[in-house]
C-alpha positions, 0 to 999 in steps of 0.5 A: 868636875865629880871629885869622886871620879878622880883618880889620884896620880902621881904628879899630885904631891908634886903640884901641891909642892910647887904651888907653895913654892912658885908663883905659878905651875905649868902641867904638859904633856900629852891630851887626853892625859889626865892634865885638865882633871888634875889641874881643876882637882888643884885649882878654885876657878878655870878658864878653859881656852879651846871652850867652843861656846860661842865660836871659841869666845874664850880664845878670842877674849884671851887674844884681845885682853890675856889679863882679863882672863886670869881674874877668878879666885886662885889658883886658877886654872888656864887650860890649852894656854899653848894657843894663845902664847901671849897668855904666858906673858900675862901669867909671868907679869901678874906674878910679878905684880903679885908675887903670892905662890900659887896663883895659876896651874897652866895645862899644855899639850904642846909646846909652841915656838917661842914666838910670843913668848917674850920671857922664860919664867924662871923663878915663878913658872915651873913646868911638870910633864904629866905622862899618861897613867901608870899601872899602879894610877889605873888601878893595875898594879897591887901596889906591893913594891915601892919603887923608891924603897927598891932603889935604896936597897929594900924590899919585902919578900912577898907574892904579889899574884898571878900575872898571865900573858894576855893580860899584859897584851891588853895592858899595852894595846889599851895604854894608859889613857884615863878614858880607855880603864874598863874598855874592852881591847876592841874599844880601847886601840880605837884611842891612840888611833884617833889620838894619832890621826888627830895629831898628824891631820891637825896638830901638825899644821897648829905648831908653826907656820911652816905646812909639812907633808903629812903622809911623810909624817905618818912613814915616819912614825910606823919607822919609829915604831918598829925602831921602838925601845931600840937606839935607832939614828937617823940615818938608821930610819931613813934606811928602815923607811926606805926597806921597808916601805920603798920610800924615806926621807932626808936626814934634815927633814927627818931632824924636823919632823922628831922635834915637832913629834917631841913637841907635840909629845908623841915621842918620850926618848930615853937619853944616854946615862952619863957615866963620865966619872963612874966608868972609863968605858966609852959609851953611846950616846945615843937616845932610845926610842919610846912614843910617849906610851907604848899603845901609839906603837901598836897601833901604828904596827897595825896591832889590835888584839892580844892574840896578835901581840902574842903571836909576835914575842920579839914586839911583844918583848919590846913593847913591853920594855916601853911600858915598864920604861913609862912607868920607872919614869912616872914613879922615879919622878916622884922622888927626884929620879931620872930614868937613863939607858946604858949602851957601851961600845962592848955591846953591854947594854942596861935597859934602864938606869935611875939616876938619884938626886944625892948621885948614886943609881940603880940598875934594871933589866926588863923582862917580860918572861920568868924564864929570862931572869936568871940570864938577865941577873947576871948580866947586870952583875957581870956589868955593874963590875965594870963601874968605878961607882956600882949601882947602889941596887940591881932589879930585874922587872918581870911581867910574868913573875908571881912574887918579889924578892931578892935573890941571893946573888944580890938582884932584886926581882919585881913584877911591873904589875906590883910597883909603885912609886 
């Protein structure tokens, strides 16, 4: 690879810890994502088992003799490891054998059945998810606002620019894929397109042995999408299929098809802040619904251009509290935070929660018009009151607000267009 053409992503830091702390990485996530640039950006040699040189030798040679493939001067890049799983083993034996840190960065766009894949690799295989790019790793956020410092409680008060309301359309239809920076939108939805229609026509039938009915994957995933950055059940899926396009499926092959789509990470849920002894208040424990990234929900609502996007401000709305989520999830990352959702039987609900490793947490609304931040300030003060433990900051994200700062209520105020971790 040009090392000049790389962009630096997030995850960055993170590899070059574990490479010093673990006999070996493991990067998953999504193709098309960034994962084998940022795994030869680390790495000294490769071996890239999909290579269809030679009718897919690569592969072959891995199935015959995974330990010949991992000879090459580390750390040494595996790419696709996922389709010849014996490769792990070979990977955690030669560990092992040579207990050095460092010595491979594997890449995985999906995680296969455990069917030859004798032992976990605790203790000398770590696995990072690898998201596809924030706006601030595409170049998309002025960078003014340190998530991070946000969560402790600081900021300086500053404009950061004006944001309008077509450009954030665009910033959704065209996703975060490294390949889509500089395309114009007409390009750009041409990518989670293809992405999905390879995945469903292809992928689908690589994950197991079992064959799957591929145009009830297809309802499915146009049912996520309309569920999407909302708590929607199975049960509530299977009524939506069967409203809206006169057709469904059961709830147990409904069960299946969301764990393949998970394994294949099409779907990137929100999971339920646990509040057990931070409140005495009841909550769902419900997952929210997000794709991996919000590009996969446009395209399967049939959205192609930003004049439709704006002509949908509720979609809009919604698509634009995925993106955010996306992007509080790759940023809090960084420093050990994980990103929940709140909803209680009160109908009070938070749209994302940080949970910090030394157990305090934040609080975040998202919304994407100015208009809407005072009503969202103070319905996070009103809920933060019902907690034994308060949020240690409260943040409203915008997408249209023009400056960040802190309220005097409290509240911070901070444009998703100048985040960064």
């Amino acid at each position: 690879m040009d090392h000049s053409l790389y962009r630096k992503r997030v995850v960055d830091e993170i590899i070059e810890q574990y490479l010093q702390a673990f006999g070996a990485v493991c990067i998953e996530g999504p193709k098309w994502c960034g994962k084998t640039w940022t795994a030869e950006k680390h790495s000294k040699s490769a071996f890239y088992v999909g290579d269809p040189t030679g009718n897919f030798q690569n592969r072959e040679l891995a199935k015959l003799n995974p330990s010949l493939v991992l000879e090459g001067e580390q750390p040494r890049a595996i790419d696709e490891w996922q389709e010849v799983p014996s490769l792990w083993d070979a990977i955690r034996f030669y560990v092992d054998q040579s207990p050095r840190k460092g010595q491979f960065i594997l890449t995985g766009s999906a995680t296969p059945i455990n069917k030859g894949v004798l032992h976990s690799g605790t203790g000398r295989i770590v696995t990072l998810r690898m998201m596809p790019m924030s706006l601030y790793e595409s170049g998309d956020s002025s960078a003014h606002v340190s998530l991070e410092d946000l969560c402790n409680g600081v900021i300086k008060p500053q404009l950061t620019g004006e944001v309008d309301l077509k450009k954030i359309a665009y910033l959704i239809l065209r996703g975060g894929w490294p390949a889509s920076i500089g395309l114009s939108t007409e390009n750009a939805v041409l990518v989670p397109e293809m992405y999905l229609k390879n995945v469903v026509e292809e992928d689908v039938d690589k994950i197991d042995s079992r064959k799957r009915n591929k145009a009830k994957v297809w309802l499915l995933l146009r049912s996520l999408a309309r569920g999407v950055s909302s708590t929607m059940g199975k049960k509530k899926l299977k009524e939506d299929m069967a409203t809206v396009e006169q057709d469904s499926i059961d709830e147990e092959t409904i069960d299946d098809y969301l764990q393949l789509l998970a394994q294949l990470f099409i779907l990137e849920n929100q999971k339920p802040f646990s509040v057990a002894l931070r409140s005495s208040l009841r909550v769902q424990q419900a997952e929210k619904l997000h794709f991996t990234d919000p590009s996969f929900a446009c395209s399967l609502l049939g959205i192609r251009s930003e004049e439709q996007l704006i002509g949908d401000l509720q979609t809009f709305g919604l698509l634009f509290e995925s993106l955010c989520i996306r992007d509080l999830k790759i940023y809090a990352n960084a420093f050990g935070g994980k990103v929940y959702h709140y909803q209680d039987y009160q109908k009070e609900e938070i749209d994302a929660v940080i949970d910090l490793p030394d157990g305090s947490w934040c609080a975040f609304e998202v919304k994407l018009g100015a208009h809407q931040i005072d009503e969202a300030a103070k319905k996070l003060i009103k809920i933060n009151r019902k907690f034994r433990k308060p949020a240690k900051s409260l943040c409203v994200i915008s997408g249209l607000s023009n400056a960040a700062y802190k309220r005097d209520d409290g509240v911070f105020v901070v444009p998703i267009t100048a985040l960064r971790p």
